[in-house]
Structures are given as C-alpha cells and as structure tokens.
C-alpha positions as CSV (number, residue, x, y, z in Angstrom):
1,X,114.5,101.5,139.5
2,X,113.0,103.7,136.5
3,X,109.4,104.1,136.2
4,X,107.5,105.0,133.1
5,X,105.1,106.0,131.5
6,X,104.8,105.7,127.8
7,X,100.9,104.9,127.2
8,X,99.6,106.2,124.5
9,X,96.7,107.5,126.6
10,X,98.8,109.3,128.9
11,X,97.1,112.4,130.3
12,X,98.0,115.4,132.6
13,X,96.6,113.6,135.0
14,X,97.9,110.3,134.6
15,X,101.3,112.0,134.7
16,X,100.7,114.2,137.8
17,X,100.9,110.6,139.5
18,X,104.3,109.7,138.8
19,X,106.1,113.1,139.6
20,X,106.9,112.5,143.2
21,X,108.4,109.2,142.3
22,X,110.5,109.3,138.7
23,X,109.6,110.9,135.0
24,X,109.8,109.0,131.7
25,X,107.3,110.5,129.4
26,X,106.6,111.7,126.1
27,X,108.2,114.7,125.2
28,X,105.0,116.7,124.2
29,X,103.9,116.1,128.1
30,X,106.9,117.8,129.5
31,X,105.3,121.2,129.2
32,X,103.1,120.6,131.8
33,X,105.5,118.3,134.2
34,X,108.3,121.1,134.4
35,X,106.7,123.4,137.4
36,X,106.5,120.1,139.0
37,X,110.1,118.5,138.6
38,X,111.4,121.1,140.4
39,X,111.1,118.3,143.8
40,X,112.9,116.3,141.7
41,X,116.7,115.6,143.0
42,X,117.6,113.9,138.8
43,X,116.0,115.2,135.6
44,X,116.9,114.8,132.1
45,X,114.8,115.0,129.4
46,X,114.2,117.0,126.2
47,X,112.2,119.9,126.3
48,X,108.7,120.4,123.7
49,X,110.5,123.2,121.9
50,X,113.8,120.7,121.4
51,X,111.1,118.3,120.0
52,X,109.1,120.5,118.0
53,X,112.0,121.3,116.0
54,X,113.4,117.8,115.5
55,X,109.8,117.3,114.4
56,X,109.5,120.1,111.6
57,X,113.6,119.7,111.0
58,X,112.8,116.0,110.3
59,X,109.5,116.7,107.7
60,X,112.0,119.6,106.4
61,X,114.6,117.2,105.3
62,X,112.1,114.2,104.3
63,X,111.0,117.1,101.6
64,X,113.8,118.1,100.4
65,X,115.2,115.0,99.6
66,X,111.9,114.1,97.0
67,X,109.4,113.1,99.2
68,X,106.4,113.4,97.3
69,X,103.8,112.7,100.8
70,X,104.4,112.8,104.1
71,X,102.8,111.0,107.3
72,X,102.1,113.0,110.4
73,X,100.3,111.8,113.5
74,X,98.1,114.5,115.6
75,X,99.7,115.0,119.6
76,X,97.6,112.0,121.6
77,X,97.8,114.1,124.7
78,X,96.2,117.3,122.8
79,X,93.4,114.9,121.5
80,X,92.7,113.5,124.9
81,X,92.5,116.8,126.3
82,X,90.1,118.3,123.2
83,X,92.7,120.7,122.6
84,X,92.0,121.4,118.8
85,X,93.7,124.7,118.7
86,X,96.6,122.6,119.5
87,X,96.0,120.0,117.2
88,X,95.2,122.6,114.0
89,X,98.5,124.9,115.0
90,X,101.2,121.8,115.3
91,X,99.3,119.9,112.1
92,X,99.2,123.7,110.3
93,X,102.9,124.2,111.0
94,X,104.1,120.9,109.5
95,X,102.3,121.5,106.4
96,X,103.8,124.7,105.8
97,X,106.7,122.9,105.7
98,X,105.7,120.5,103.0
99,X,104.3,123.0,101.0
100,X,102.7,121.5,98.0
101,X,103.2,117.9,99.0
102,X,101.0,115.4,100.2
103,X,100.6,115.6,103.6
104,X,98.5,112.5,105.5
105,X,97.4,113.3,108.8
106,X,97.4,110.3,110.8
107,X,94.0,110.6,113.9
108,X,95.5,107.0,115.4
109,X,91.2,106.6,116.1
110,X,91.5,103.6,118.4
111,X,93.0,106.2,121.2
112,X,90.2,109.3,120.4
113,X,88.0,107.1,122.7
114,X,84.8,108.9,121.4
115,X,82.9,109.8,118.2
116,X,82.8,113.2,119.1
117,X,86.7,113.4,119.2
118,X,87.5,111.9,115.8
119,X,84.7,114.1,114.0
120,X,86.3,117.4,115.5
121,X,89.9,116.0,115.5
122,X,89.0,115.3,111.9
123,X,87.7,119.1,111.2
124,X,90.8,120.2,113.1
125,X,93.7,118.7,110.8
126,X,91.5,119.6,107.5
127,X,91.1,123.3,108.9
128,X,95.0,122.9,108.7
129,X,95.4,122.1,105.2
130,X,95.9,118.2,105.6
131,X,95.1,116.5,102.1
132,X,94.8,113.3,103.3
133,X,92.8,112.2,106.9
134,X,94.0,108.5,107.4
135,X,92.5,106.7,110.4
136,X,95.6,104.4,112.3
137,X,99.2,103.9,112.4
138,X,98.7,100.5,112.2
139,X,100.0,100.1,115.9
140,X,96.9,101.2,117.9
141,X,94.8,98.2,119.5
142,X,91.7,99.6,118.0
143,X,92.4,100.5,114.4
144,X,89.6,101.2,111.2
145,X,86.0,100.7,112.2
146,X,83.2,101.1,109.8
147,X,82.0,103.9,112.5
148,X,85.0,105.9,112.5
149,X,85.1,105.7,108.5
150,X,81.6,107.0,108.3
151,X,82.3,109.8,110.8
152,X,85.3,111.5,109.1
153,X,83.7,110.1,105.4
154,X,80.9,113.1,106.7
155,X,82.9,115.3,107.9
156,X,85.3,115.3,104.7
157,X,82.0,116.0,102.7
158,X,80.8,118.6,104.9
159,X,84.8,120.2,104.5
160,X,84.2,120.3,100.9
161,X,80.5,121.5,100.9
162,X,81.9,124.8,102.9
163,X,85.4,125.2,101.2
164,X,85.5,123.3,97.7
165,X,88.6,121.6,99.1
166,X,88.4,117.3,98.0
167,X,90.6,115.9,101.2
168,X,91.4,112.6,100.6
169,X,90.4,109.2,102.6
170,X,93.1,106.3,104.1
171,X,91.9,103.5,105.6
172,X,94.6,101.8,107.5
173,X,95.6,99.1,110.1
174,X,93.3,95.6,110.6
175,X,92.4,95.5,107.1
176,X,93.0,91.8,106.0
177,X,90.2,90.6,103.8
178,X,89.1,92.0,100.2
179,X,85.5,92.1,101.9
180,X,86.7,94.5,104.5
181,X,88.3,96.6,101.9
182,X,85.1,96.3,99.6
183,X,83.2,97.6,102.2
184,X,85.3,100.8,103.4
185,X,85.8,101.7,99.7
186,X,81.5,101.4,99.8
187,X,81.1,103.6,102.4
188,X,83.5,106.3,100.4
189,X,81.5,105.6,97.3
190,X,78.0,106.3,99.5
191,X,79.2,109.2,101.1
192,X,81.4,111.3,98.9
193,X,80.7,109.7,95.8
194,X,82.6,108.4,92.6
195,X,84.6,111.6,92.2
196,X,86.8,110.0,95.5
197,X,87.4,106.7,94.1
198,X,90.8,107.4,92.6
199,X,94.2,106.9,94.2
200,X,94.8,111.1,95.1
201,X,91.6,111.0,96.9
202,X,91.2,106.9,98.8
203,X,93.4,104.5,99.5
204,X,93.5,101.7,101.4
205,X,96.6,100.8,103.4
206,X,97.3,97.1,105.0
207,X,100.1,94.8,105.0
208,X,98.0,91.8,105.3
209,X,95.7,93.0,102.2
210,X,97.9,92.5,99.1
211,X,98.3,88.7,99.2
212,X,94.3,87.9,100.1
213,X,93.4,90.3,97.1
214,X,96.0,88.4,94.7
215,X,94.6,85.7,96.2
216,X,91.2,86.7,95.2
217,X,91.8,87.5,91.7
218,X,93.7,84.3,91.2
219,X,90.7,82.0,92.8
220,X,88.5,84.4,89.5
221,X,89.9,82.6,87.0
C-alpha cells in the first residue's frame, strides 16, 4: 500500500501527517521531510537540489534551442507558507537563465487562497525580473477572477510607478466567452491604460476562447 500526497495545497504541516506512515510528495517539500525520514525503514526520492537543477537545466535548454518566452510557475508550498524570499530567489534564478527572453510567471491564483497572497506573490516575481504575471495554469479549480485581475492589474501599475518597468498581463484558464475576455481586457485598459493593450504587454490565454470569438465575428456579418 503507497500513500500520497500530491495536493497542490500541500503544506509542512499536511505532510508532517504522513511521515510515520509512507512519503510521496513533491520534491520542493522534501527539504523539510528529511530530518523526519530518518524512522523510515524505505525511502527514495529526489532531493530539492537534484530538482532545482533539472528545473534551471530544463529552462537552460528550452533557451537554447529558440525559445523566444518561457512559462514558469512560483513553488505552491513557498506561497502557502508566505515565503516570498523564496519565491523572488527561485523565480530570480530562472530568469537569469533566460536572459533576455520572455519569461511568464505563472501565480496558479486559485491555490494563493487570499488577496493578500497574490498581491505580494505578485510584487515578489516582478521584484525578480518576470515580464509577464499570468494568473493560472489552466489546471487549478479556481482559475481567473475579475478580483485577482484587478489585484495584480494594481500592483503591476504601482511596479511601474516605482521602477519604469511595463510588466505585462495574461489572463488564463476558464476564459470561454468573448464577454469574459472583453471584460478582463477592460479592467487592463482601466487600470494601466492603452499603453498595455498590445500583444508584449496583455494577452489572453484559453483553449475554449478562439472558436466563440470566430464565432462572434462570423454572427457580425
């Protein structure tokens, strides 16, 4: 019998409750489990340097063969635990890497839990260098909200207030309807103006979108 945990959620805590039983975890939590595993009688896993490196080896090699952007999601457990020195080192590290590429920076909102958290996790990845603050994966149950796209709308316009830096906008995941896209691509326009509405600076990402927009223009003429 194996038991898991692979929830996108997971905490220290959370994981402190399976160590006297069996360990199947994300590798950025095994920093904290290894003092504990030593009750264990099997372990195998890989450790959070091993998948650091795979991590930046993997962005190193999506570069260097043409990638002209790259995606990058922030560590969950890091976000949970308001750990936004974390956060800004890992997401600063990768974009070292990608040097003068695009680099999106993925919060996965619907698992921040709070407004609080996406507003600082949102400061966090810009004070790395991210050009690009997109809100989901697509995967998360909770994905855009008109909330969450006001909250890091302000805190891109603050960014560039204080640095002169434009960080561009993606809104991702749930996105269906050409109203819903009218309406995030609204709030960019109220917030940080026409100066964003261009592809380097907003975009809008949803498999579901493309064929109600066509379907849209069709029904116009």
């Amino acid at each position: 019998m194996n038991l898991t945990n692979l929830n996108g959620d997971d905490t220290d805590d959370v994981i402190a409750r399976l160590i006297d039983k069996a360990v199947l975890a994300y590798p950025e939590l095994f920093v904290f489990i290894l003092p504990e595993l030593l009750q264990l009688n099997v372990i195998y896993f890989r450790d959070i340097i091993h998948y650091c490196y795979l991590l930046l080896l993997e962005t190193k090699l999506v570069v260097e063969d043409g990638a002209d952007e790259s995606d990058i999601v922030i560590s969950r457990d890091a976000a949970l635990q308001q750990d936004w020195t974390r956060i800004c080192k890992e997401v600063s590290t990768l974009k070292c890497v990608c040097g003068s590429k695009c680099m999106k920076t993925i919060l996965a909102i619907g698992e921040l839990r709070n407004e609080l958290n996406i507003y600082r996790a949102s400061w966090a990845v810009m004070l790395a260098g991210s050009d690009f603050i997109k809100t989901s994966t697509g995967n998360e149950t909770v994905n855009a909200t008109v909330q969450a796209v006001y909250i890091i709308c302000h805190a891109i316009k603050q960014f560039y207030c204080r640095t002169g830096k434009m960080v561009g906008f993606k809104a991702s995941g749930g996105i269906r309807t050409t109203h819903e896209a009218v309406k995030y691509l609204s709030i960019v326009e109220e917030i940080l103006g026409t100066n964003w509405l261009k592809p380097s600076l907003f975009r809008i990402g949803a498999s579901t979108l493309l064929d109600n927009v066509v379907r849209t223009l069709n029904c116009s003429y």
